[in-house]
C-alpha positions in Angstrom: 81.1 115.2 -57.1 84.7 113.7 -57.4 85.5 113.4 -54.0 82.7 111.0 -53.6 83.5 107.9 -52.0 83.0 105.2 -54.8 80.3 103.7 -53.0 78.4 106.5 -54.6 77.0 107.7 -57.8 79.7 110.4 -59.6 77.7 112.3 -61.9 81.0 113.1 -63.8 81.6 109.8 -64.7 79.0 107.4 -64.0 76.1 105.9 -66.7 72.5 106.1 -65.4 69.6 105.0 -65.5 66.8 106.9 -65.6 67.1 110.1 -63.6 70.5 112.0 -62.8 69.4 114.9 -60.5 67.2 113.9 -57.3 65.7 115.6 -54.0 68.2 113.3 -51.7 65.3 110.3 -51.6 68.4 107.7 -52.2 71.5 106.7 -54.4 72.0 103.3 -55.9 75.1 101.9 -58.0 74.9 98.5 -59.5 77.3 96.5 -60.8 76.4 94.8 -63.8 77.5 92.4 -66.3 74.9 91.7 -69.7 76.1 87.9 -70.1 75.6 87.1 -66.0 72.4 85.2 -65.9 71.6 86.9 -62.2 72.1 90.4 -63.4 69.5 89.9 -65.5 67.1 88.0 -63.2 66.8 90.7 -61.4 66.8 93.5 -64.0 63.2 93.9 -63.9 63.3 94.1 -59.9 66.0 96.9 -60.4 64.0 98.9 -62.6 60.2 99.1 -61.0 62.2 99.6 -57.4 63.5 102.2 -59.3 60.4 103.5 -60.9 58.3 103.5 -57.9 59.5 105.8 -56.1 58.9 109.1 -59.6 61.2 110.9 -61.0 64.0 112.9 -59.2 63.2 110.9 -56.4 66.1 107.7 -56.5 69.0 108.1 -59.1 70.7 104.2 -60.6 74.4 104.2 -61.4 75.5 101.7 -63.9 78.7 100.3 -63.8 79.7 97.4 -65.6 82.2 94.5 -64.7 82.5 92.4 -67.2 83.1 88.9 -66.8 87.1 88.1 -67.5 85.7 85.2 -70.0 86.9 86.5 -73.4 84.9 84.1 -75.4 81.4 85.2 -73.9 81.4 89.0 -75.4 80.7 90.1 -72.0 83.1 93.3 -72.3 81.6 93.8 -76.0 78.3 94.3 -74.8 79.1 96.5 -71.7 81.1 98.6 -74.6 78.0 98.6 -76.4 76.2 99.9 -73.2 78.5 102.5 -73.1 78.0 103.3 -76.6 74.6 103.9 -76.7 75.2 106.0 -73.7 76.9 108.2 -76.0 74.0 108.7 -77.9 70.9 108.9 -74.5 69.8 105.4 -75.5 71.2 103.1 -72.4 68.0 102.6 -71.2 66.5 101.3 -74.3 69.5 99.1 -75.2 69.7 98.1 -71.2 67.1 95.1 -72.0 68.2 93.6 -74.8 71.7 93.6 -74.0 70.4 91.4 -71.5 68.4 89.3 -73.4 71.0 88.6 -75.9 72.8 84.8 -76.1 76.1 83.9 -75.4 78.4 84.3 -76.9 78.0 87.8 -78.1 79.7 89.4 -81.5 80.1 92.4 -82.9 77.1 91.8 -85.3 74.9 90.8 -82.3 75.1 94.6 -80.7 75.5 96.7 -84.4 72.3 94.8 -84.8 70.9 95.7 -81.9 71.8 99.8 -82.1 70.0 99.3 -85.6 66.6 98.5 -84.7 66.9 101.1 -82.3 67.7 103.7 -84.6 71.2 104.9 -83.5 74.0 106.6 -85.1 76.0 103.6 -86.4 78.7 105.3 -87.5 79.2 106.8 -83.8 78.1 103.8 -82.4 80.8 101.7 -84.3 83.6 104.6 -83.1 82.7 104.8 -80.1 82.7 101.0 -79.5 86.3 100.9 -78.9 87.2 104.3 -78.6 89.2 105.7 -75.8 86.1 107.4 -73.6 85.1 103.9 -73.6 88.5 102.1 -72.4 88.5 105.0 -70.0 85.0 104.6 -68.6 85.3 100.3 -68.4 88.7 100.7 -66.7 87.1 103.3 -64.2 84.5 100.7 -63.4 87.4 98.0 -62.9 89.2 100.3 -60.7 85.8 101.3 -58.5 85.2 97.8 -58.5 88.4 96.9 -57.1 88.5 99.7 -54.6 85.0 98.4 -52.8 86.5 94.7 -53.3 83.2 94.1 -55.4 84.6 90.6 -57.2 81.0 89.5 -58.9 77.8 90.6 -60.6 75.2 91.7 -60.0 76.5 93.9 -56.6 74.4 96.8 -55.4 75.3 100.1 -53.2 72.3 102.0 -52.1 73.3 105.4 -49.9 77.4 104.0 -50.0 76.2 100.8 -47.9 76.6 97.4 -50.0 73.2 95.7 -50.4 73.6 92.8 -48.6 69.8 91.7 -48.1 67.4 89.9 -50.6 67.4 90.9 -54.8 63.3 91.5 -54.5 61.6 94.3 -54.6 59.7 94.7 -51.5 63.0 94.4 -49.9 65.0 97.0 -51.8 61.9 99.4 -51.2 63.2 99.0 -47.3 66.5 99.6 -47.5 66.0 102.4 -50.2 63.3 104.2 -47.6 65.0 102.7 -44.6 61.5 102.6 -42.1 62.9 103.1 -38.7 63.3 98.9 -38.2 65.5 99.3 -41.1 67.7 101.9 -40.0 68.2 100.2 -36.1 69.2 96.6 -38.0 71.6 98.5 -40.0 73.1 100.8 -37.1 72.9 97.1 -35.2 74.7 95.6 -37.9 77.7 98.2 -38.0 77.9 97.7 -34.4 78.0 94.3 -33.9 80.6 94.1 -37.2 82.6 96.4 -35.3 85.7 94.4 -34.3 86.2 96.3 -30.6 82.0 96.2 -29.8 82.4 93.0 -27.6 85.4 94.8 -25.8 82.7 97.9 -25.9 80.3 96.4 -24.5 82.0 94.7 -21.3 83.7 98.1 -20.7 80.3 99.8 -20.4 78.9 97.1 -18.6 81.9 97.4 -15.5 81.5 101.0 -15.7 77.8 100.7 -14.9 78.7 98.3 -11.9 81.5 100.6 -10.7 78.9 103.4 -11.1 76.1 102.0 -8.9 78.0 100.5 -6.6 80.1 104.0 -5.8 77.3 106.4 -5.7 75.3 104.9 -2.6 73.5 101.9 -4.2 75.8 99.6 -3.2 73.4 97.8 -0.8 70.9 97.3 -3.1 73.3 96.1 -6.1 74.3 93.4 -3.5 71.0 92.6 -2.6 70.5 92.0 -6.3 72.9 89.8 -6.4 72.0 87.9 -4.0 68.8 87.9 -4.8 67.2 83.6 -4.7 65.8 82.0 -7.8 64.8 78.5 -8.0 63.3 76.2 -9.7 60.6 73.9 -8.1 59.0 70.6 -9.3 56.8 68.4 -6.8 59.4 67.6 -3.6 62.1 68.9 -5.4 63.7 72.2 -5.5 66.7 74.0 -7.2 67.6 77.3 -5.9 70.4 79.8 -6.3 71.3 83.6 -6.2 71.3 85.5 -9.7 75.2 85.9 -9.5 75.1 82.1 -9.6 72.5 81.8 -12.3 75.0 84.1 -14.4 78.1 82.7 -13.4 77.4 79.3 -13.4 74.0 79.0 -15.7 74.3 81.4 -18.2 78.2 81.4 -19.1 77.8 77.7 -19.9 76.9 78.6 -22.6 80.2 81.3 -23.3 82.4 77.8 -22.2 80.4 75.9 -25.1 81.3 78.7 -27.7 84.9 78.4 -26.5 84.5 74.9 -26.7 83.2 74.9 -30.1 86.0 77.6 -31.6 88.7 75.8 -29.9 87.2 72.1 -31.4 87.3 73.9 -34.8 90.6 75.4 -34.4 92.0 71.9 -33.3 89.9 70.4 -36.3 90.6 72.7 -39.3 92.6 75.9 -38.3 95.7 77.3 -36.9 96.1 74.0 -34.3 94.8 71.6 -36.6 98.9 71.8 -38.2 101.7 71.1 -35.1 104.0 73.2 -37.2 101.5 76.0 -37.5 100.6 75.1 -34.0 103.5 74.8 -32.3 104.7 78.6 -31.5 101.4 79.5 -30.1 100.8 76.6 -28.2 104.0 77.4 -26.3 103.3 80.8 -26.2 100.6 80.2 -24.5 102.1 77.9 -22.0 104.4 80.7 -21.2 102.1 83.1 -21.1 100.0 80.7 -18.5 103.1 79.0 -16.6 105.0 82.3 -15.7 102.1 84.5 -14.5 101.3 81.3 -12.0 104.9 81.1 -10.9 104.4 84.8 -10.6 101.4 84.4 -8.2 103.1 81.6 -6.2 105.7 83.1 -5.6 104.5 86.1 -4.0 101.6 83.9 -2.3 103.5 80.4 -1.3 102.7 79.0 2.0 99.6 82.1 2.6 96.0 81.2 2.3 95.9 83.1 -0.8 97.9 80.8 -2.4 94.7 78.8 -3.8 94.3 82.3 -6.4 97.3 80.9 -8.4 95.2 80.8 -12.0 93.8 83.9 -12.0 97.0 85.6 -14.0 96.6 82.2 -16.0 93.8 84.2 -18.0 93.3 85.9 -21.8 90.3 87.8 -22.6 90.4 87.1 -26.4 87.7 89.7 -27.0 89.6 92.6 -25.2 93.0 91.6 -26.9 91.9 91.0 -30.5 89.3 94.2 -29.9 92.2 96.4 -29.3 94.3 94.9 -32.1 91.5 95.7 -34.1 91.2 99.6 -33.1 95.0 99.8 -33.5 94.5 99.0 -37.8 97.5 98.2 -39.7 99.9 99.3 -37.0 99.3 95.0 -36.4 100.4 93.1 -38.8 98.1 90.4 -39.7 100.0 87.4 -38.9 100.8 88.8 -35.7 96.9 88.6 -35.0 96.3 85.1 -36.1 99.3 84.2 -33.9 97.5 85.8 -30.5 94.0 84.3 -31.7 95.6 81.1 -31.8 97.8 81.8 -28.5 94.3 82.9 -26.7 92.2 79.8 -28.0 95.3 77.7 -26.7 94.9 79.4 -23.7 91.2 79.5 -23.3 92.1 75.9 -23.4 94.5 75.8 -20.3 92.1 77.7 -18.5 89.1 75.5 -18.7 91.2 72.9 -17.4 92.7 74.7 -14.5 88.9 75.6 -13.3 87.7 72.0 -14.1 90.1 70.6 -11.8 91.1 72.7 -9.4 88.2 75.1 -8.6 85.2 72.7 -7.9 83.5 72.5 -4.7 83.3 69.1 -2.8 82.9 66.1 -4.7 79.9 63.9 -4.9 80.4 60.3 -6.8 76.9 59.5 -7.7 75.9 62.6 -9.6 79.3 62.5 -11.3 78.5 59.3 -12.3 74.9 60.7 -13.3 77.0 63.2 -15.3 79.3 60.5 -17.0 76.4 58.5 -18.5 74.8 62.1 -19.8 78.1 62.8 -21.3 78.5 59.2 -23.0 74.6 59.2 -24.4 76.1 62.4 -25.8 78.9 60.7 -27.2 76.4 57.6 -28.6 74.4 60.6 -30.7 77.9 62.0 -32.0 78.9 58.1 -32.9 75.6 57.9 -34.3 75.6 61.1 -36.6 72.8 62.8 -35.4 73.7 66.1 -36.7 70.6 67.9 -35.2 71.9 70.5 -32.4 68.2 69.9 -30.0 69.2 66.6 -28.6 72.8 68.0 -27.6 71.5 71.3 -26.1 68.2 68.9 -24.0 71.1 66.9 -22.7 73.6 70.3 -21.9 71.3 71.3 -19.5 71.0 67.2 -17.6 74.7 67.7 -17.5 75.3 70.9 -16.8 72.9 70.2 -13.1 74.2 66.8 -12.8 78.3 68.8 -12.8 77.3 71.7 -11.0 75.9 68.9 -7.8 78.8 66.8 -8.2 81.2 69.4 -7.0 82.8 70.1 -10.3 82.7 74.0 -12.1 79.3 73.9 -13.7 80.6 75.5 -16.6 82.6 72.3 -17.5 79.5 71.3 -19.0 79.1 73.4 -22.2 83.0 72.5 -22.8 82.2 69.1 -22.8 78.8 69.7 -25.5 81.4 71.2 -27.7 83.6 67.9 -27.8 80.3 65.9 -28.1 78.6 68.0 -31.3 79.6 66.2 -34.2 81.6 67.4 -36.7 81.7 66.5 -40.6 82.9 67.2 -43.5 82.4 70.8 -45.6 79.1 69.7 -48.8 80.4 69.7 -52.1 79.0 73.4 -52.9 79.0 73.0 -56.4 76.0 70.1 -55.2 74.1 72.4 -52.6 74.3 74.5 -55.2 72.7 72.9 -57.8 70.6 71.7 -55.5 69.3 75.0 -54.8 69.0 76.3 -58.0 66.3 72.8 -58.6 64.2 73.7 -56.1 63.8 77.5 -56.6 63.0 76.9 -60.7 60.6 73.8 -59.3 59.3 75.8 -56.7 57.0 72.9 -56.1 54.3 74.8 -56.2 51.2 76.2 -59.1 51.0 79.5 -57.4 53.4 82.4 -59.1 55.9 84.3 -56.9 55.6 81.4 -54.5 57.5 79.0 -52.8 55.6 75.4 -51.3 57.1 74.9 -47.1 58.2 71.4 -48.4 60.8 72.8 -50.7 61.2 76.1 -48.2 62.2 73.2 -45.7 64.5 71.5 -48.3 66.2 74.8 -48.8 67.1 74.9 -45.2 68.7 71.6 -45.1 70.5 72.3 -48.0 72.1 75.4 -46.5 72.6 73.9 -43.1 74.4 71.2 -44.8 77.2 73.6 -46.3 78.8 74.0 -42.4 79.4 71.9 -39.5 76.2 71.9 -36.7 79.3 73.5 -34.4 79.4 76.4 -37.0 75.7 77.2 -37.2 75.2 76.9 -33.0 78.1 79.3 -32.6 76.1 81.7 -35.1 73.3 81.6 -32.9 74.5 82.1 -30.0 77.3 84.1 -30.7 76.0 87.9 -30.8 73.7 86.5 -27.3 76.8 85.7 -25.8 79.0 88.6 -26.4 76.7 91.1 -26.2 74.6 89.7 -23.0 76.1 86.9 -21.2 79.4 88.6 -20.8 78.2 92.1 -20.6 75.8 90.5 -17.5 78.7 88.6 -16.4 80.8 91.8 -15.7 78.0 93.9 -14.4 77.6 91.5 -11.8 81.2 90.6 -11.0 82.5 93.9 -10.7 80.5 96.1 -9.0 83.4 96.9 -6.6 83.3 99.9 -3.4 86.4 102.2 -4.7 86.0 105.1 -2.0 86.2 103.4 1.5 87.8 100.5 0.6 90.2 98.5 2.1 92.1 97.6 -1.0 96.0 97.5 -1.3 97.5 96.9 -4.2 100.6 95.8 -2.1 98.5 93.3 -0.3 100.1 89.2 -1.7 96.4 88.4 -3.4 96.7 91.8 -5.3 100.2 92.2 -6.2 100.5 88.5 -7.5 97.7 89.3 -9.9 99.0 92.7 -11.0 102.4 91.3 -11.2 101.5 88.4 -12.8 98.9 89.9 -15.3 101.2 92.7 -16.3 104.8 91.6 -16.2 104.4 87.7 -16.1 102.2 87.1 -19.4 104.4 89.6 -21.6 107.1 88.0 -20.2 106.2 84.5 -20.5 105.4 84.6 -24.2 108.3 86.6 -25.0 110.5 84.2 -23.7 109.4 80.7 -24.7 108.7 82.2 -28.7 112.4 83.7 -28.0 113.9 80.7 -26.8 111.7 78.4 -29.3 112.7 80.3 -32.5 116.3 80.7 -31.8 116.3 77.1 -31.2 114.7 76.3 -34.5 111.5 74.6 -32.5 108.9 76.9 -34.2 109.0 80.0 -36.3 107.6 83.4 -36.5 106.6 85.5 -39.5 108.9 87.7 -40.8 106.2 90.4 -40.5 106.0 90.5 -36.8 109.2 91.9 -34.9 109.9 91.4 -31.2 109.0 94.5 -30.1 105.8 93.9 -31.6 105.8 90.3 -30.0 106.0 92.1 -26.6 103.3 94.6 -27.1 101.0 91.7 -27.9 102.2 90.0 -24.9 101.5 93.0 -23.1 97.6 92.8 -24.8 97.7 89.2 -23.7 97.9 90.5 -20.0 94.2 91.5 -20.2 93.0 88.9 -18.2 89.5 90.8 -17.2 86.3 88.0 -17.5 88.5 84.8 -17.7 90.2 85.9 -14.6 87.3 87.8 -12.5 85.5 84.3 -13.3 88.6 81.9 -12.0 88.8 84.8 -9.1 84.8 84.5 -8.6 85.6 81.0 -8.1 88.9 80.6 -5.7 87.8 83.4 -3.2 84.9 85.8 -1.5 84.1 88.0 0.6 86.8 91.5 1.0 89.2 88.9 -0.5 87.3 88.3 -3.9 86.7 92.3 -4.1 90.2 93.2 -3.9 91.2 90.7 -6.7 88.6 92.0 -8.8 89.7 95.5 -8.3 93.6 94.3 -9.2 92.0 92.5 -12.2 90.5 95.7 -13.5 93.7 97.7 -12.8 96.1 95.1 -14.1 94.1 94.6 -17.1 93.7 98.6 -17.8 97.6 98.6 -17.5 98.1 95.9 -20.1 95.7 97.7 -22.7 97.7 100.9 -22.6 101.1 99.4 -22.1 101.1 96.9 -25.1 99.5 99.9 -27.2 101.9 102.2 -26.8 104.7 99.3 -28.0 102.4 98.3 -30.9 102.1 102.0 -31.8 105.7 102.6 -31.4 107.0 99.7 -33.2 104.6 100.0 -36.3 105.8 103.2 -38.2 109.8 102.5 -37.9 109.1 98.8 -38.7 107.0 98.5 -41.4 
């Protein structure tokens, strides 16, 4: 039983409650502390849960973590715990422990082990004797290992309880019904730093896969396939690839929008001196790869492809970084976040004004006052998220027929969405507390939907309307948009096609993916820290600067979007096909570096 991760019960060293041995049925450990108001709350919950599934069928580890407040007697009474441990009586001194006011003395718990009859003499020696130092500081040290910092915390099967403290609740997750078991296997996934990355891999391997193996025909016709929209006289048509591309990752360019606003607002580019190094990091990484392109491209057709090497796709690069552990240091990944966002940035702008279709005045002007009624809610503080999204979707049509990328539009929400201010949480909180012991309503156990509602607008108030949109939408995003984004961007004829890697469109995007982006960041950072400009974290060394370049070269939906949108035809399918290639080559290449530089460098 010792080589039990600590998320589980130790029968050599752990307190119980009730039954040790069991058939399997499930394993809790809770983290307690007798003067913590909550732990006792939900002492009762703990124990019928407990109790209603029999004996030998659920087994309750104890462990206590007592608060650091010396003058509340909080280790005292977790000693006494302990103590009557000693002598088979934890669970009848379990309650009154609890029950007991602050602060707690030694005649509060002697008193206590009397009217239940123990041993005082063994109770007094074992108070502080050295089983019991050894057993607290065990607790501390579990504690400390599963980074549990408060009471009460529950583990049931090694998995921290992270759902609701009642009891119909903890039933689930001890049974775990089979809706139980697919949101926890859905939860590990999606908490999974790589799954986005995951995901759009699968997704182009599906495309590749259809497209190869005879279905090509009918993946195009797919594609192509009309839907439209039809009111009266008027009518709105376009092909699914264009409902996708331009429709549905509106919505990924307002996510953008929104984590860039936030970073610009209150993270690493809210500070120029914080900002500074991956702000030009980022304009390396997006001004070489161009010259790159144009270079190999200048004065050929082909020319008008210049920003697809521009491209980051933060998902890939910070999904690897994340599979390759602590071989990254950590402030080398907040400097690539940072140098993405920035570069998300660059990229939204290069597609707003240089990849739009024709140009019509009035429904840009149509667009304009949309944008500034917008701008007349944010002046006003209307905080609520409907009006913004009603108006996304006037805007986003009113762009998409002016000539401009359609997908300007949910970059433009983001800047519109008002921002505000953090709530004093000590006042939500409060807050909170007064309407859950008011409940506001005569029936037990219940609470009335005017106070339910209250509750809601307390929480909602604790982060920005920015924050809680990106929460929705987030997980829709990453794990549908994009993934539908690259199954129908890259569902590319390998065998029998006339690609050539050699040919200017594809070379300039290999080239500039692989060697420019790498290249670029290495050398403004080099060039800006040696000059004093900005400077880098003593954790991250250059070699590890140009394996993260390297990562940085994994253009893959930024750039099959900005390719999607400069050419079409054979054209468009060999770019795409140089995207995937380039890309793959930047994953391995900057992995090997990062993997290489870590051991001899740490």
């Amino acid at each position: 039983m010792t080589d039990r991760p600590a998320s589980y019960p130790n029968q050599d060293r752990d307190l119980f409650l009730g039954d040790v041995e069991n058939d399997g049925r499930a394993e809790l450990v809770w983290y307690v502390d007798f003067t913590d108001p909550l732990s006792g709350r939900i002492r009762d919950v703990m124990r019928r849960t407990v109790e209603r599934f029999g004996r030998g069928k659920a087994t309750l580890a104890i462990r206590f973590l007592p608060s650091q407040d010396a003058t509340s007697g909080a280790e005292l009474a977790a000693r006494a715990g302990i103590s009557a441990h000693r002598q088979g009586r934890l669970n009848d001194m379990n309650g009154p422990l609890f029950e007991l006011e602050t602060p707690i003395y030694h005649e509060h718990v002697v008193a206590l082990a009397r009217e239940l009859e123990l041993d005082i003499e063994q109770f007094e020696d074992d108070l502080f004797s050295q089983a019991t130092d050894a057993q607290l500081q065990e607790d501390r040290e579990t504690a400390e290992d599963l980074g549990v910092t408060e009471t009460p915390t529950l583990f049931i099967d090694g998995r921290e309880y992270l759902g609701a403290w009642d009891e119909l609740s903890l039933v689930e997750a001890v049974e775990k019904p089979i809706g139980v078991r697919i949101s926890l296997a859905s939860t590990d996934f999606f908490h999974w730093a790589a799954s986005a990355g995951f995901v759009l891999v699968l997704a182009t391997l599906c495309a590749l896969f259809i497209a190869n193996i005879g279905w090509h025909e009918a993946y195009e016709h797919l594609r192509e396939t009309i839907i439209g929209i039809k009111a009266g006289g008027w009518s709105f048509d376009l092909s699914l690839e264009a409902w996708i591309n331009d429709g549905l990752m509106s919505l990924f360019f307002l996510l953008v929008g929104i984590e860039i606003k936030r970073e610009m607002v209150d993270g690493e580019l809210s500070d120029m001196q914080r900002a500074a190094l991956p702000i030009m990091g980022a304009i390396g990484g997006m001004v070489v790869p161009a010259g790159i392109y144009l270079a190999i491209n200048w004065g050929l057709p082909t020319e008008k492809g210049w920003g697809i090497p521009m491209a980051t796709d933060i998902a890939f690069t910070l999904g690897i970084m994340a599979l390759l552990g602590d071989r990254v240091p950590t402030s080398l990944k907040v400097f690539i976040s940072a140098l993405a966002i920035a570069d998300d940035l660059g990229a939204i702008l290069v597609i707003a004004v240089f990849y739009g279709h024709g140009f019509d005045t009035h429904m840009f002007a149509a667009a304009t006052i949309v944008f500034a009624i917008m701008l007349l809610l944010n002046r006003g503080r209307v905080y609520s998220r409907i009006p913004y999204l009603f108006l996304m979707v006037l805007l986003w049509y009113f762009i998409h027929e002016s000539g401009l990328h359609a997908t300007l539009a949910g970059v433009l929400t983001a800047a519109a969405i008002p921002s505000r201010r953090s709530a004093n949480v000590d006042g939500i909180a409060a807050q909170t507390a007064m309407i859950f012991q008011s409940r506001m309503t005569g029936q037990e156990n219940q609470i009335s939907h005017g106070a339910l509602n209250r509750l809601q607008e307390a929480i909602d108030r604790l982060r920005d309307p920015g924050f809680h949109l990106q929460n929705a939408l987030e997980h829709w995003s990453n794990f549908m948009i994009l993934p539908l984004f690259a199954f129908f961007n890259t569902g590319i004829l390998i065998f029998g096609s006339s690609f050539s890697a050699t040919a200017p469109e594809s070379l300039g995007v290999i080239l500039g993916l692989v060697i420019g982006k790498p290249l670029g960041i290495f050398l403004i950072v080099f060039v800006a820290v040696k000059l004093g400009i900005a400077h880098m974290s003593s954790e991250i060394s250059w070699s590890q600067l140009i394996g993260a370049g390297f990562l940085a070269g994994v253009g893959f939906t930024m750039s099959i979007f900005i390719g999607s949108a400069a050419f079409e035809g054979a054209q468009l399918e060999s770019v795409k096909l140089a995207i995937l290639i380039a890309s793959a080559l930047a994953a391995v290449i900057g992995s090997i570096i990062l993997i290489k530089a870590a051991p001899s460098e740490r």
